[in-house]
C-alpha positions as CSV (number, residue, x, y, z in Angstrom):
1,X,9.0,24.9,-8.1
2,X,12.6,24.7,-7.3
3,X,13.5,22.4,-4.3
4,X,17.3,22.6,-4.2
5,X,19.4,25.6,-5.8
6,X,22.5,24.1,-5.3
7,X,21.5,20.9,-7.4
8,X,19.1,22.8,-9.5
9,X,15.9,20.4,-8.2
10,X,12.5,21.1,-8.8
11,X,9.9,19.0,-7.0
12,X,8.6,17.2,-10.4
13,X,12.3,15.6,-10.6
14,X,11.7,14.6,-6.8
15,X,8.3,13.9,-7.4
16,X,9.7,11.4,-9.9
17,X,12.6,10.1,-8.4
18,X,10.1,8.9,-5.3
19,X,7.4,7.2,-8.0
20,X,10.4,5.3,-9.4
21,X,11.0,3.9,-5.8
22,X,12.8,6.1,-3.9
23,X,12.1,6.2,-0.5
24,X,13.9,8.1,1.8
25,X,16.1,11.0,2.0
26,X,19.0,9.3,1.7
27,X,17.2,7.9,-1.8
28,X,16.5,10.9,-3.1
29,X,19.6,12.3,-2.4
30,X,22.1,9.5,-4.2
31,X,19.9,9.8,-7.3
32,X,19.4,13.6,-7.8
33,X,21.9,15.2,-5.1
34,X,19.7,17.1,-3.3
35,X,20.3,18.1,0.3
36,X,24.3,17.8,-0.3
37,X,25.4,21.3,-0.8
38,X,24.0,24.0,1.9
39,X,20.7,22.0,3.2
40,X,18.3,24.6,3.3
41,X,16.2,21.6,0.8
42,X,16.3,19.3,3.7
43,X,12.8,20.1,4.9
44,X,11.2,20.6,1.6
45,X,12.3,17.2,0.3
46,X,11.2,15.5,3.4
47,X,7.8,16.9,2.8
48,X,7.8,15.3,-1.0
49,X,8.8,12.4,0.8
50,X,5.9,12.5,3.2
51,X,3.6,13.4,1.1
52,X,4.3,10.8,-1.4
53,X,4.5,8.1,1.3
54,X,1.4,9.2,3.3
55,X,3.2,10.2,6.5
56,X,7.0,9.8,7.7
57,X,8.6,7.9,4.6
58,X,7.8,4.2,4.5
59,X,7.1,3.9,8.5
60,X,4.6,2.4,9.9
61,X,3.1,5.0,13.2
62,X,4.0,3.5,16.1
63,X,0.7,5.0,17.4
64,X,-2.5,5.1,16.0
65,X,-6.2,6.4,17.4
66,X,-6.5,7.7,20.5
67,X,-3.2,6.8,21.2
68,X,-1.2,9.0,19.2
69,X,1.0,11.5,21.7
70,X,0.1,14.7,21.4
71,X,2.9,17.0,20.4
């Protein structure tokens, strides 16, 4: 499926691109240039990311359990 128009992105290249280390946004978008052209991709690559990762990209929750805020 096609991630980013502009750049012509599919979600195997990011799927890729975050197996080969990358590991934030800002990764993802130096190596495939995603996210640079009208932004509409910005959510959908942060999911991949997320996804990939577990959760939000390579951060540790600063609350776990019980104590999670509620949102």
């Amino acid at each position: 499926m096609i991630i980013c128009s502009c750049a012509n992105i599919n979600d195997r290249k990011v799927k890729q691109a975050l197996a080969c280390g990358a590991r934030t946004l800002s990764d993802v978008q130096a190596e495939l240039g995603v996210a640079m052209g009208c932004g509409s991709c910005r959510d959908a690559v942060q999911d991949e990311i997320s996804r990939h990762y577990g959760g939000a990209a390579g951060v540790a929750p600063a609350y776990s359990g019980e104590l999670a805020p509620s949102v």
